[in-house]
N, C-alpha and C positions, 0 to 999 in steps of 0.2 A: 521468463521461461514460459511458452506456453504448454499445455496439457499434452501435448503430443514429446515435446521436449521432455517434459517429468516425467511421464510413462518410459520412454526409451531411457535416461538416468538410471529409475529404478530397476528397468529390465537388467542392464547390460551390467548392473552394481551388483544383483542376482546371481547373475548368470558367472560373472568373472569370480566371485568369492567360491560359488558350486565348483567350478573349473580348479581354486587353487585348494580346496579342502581334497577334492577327487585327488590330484597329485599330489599332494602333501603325504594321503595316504597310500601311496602309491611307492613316494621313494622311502619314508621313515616307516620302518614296523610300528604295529600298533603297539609290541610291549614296550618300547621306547617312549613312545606317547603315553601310556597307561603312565608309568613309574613317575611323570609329573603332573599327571591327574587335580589331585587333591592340592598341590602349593598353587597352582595354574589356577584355580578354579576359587580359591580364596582369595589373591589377588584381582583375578578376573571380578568378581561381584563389589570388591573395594572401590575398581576404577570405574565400574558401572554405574555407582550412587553417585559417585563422584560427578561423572554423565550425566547422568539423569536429571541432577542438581542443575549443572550448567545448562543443559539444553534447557531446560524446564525455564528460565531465568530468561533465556538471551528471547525464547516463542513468546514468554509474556510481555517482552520491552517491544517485540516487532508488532505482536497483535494490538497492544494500547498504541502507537505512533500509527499504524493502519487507522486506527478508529477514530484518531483524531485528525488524521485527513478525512476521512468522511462526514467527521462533524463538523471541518472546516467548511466544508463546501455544501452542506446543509445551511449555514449560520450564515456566508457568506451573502446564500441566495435568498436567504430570508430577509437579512439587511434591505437588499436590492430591490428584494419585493415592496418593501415598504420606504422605500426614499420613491418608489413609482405610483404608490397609493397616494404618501402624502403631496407630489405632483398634480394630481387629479383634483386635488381641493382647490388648485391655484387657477386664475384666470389662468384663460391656454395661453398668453402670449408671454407667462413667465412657466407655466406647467408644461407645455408642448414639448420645449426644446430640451427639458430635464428629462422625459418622458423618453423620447428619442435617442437620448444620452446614454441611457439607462439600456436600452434596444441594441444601441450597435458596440455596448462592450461588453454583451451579453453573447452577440454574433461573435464575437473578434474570439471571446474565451473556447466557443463549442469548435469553431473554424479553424481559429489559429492555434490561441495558446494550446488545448488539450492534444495536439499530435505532436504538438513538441517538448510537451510535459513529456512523453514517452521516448523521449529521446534524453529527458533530464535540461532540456532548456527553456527558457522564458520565451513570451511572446512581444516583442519589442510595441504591434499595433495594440494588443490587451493593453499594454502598459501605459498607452500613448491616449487609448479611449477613455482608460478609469480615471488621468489626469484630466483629461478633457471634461469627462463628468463634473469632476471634485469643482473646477476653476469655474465650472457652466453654474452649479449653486453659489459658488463662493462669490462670484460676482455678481449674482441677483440683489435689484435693491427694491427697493418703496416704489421708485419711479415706472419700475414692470409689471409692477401688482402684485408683488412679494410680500406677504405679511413676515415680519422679523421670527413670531414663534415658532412658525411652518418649516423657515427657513432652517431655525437652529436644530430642529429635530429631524431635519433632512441631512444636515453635517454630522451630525449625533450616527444618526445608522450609517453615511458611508464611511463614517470611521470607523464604525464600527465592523463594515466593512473591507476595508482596507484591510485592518489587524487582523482579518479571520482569510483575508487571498494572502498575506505574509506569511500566514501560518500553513495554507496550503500552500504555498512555494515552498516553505521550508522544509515539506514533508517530503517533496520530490526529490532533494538532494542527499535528506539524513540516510542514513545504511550504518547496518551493523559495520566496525571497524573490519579492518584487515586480519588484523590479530589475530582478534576472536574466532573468525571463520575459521585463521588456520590452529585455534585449539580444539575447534569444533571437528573439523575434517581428520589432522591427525590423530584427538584420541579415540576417533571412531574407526579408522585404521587400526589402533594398537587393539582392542576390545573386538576386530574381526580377526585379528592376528591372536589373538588369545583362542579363540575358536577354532583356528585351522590345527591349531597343538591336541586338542582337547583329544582323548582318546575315549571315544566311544566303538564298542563292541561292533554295530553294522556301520558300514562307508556309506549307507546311502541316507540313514537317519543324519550324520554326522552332518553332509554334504545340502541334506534340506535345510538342517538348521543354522548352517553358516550364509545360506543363502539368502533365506529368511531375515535372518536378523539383518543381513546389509543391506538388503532390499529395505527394510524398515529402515535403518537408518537416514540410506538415502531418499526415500520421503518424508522422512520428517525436516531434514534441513532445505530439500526443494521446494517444499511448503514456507518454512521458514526464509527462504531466499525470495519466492514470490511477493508475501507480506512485506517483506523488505524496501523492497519499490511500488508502493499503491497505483502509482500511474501508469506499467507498464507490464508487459507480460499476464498470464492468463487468469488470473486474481487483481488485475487492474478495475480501479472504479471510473464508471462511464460519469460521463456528462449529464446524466440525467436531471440531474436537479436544474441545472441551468436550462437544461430542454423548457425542462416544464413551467420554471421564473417567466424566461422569453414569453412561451405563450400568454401566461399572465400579464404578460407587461401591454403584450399585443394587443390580450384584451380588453385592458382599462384603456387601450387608446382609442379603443374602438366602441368604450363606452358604454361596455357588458362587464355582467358582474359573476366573475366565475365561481363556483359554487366550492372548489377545491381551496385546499386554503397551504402557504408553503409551511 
């Protein structure tokens, strides 16, 4: 969703609860509403905790899966960074073509893979570059001027690699269930529906406060839907980190020493 989408959600979630409180008190007298006051209003605060409970639960499972795709791809790029340092130690005619490896599936991720993360799918050339890498050291020997230690700490971090872009794939597909949403959306229906009964003395406090609360409702689960999918809509995480790997990588090719560190 992006921020223009949530806004118009919470408006019209506002707007339409004001509208049915207004009519509600329009066709039910209010001493009809008063005389279930107090049993409305006990159950109301029951299903409320109730709420608050489950919401509280399902924001802190989306906000920790959020954070660990951002850690994925903090980790990922730090990996990357340093399988392209320890290239630099290597004669260039076994360093170069690592170096370079390193460069164009660092492009393929900012290029390809990240617009189709937002779409919820993989990048077939990302996929096809990071193999490219793995098999470009896997196949270095003695005879290129590959020392054996260099080598094994260069497989050490793209694996270590590897498990930290699995895990940012895997972030791109997880979402809260079906289910749950629909426990989430319906009992926030029942708990505005509890509201519209409520009998308060003036229509128009009544009427703000039914609005208000749905209005909140529905940002807090718009929020909670964003988090939901970290790679897309207007709480998506950019590319940045791999931005600023790339140029690092660029500039060990180039045989400066960037003062930044990933």
């Amino acid at each position: 969703m992006t921020y223009l989408e949530v806004a118009a959600t919470v408006l019209a979630t506002g707007l339409v609860a004001g509208l049915l409180s207004w009519a509600m008190r329009r066709v039910v007298r209010f001493e009809a509403l008063r005389r279930h006051h107090e049993v409305g209003a006990a159950v109301f605060l029951q299903l409320g905790v109730i709420y608050a409970v489950l919401l509280a639960f399902v924001f802190n499972e989306v906000w920790s899966e959020y954070n660990t795709a951002a850690n994925a791809i903090n980790q990922e790029c730090g990996n990357l960074h340093g399988v392209s340092v320890l290239a630099t130690s290597l004669p260039a005619a076994a360093g170069t073509p690592v170096e370079v490896a390193v460069r164009k599936y660092l492009d393929a991720v900012i290029e390809s893979e990240w617009p189709a993360m937002e779409r919820r799918e993989t990048s077939p050339r990302a996929r096809q570059e990071f193999e490219a890498l793995w098999h470009g050291i896997a196949r270095a020997d003695a005879s290129k001027g590959t020392d054996d230690p260099t080598r094994s700490q260069m497989m050490s971090e793209l694996a270590s690699a590897h498990q930290w872009r699995e895990t940012r794939l895997f972030q791109m597909t997880l979402h809260v269930p079906g289910l749950m949403w629909t426990l989430l959306i319906g009992l926030g229906v029942v708990l505005i529906g509890f509201l519209l009964c409520f009998g308060i003395e003036y229509i128009g406090s009544q009427v703000m406060f039914t609005a208000t609360f749905a209005a909140s409702i529905a940002l807090v689960l718009a929020v909670v839907h964003c988090l939901d999918f970290p790679f897309e809509g207007s709480l998506r995480l950019p590319p940045t980190g791999f931005q600023d790997t790339l140029q690092k990588v660029v500039a060990d090719q180039a045989g400066l020493n960037p003062t930044s560190e990933q």
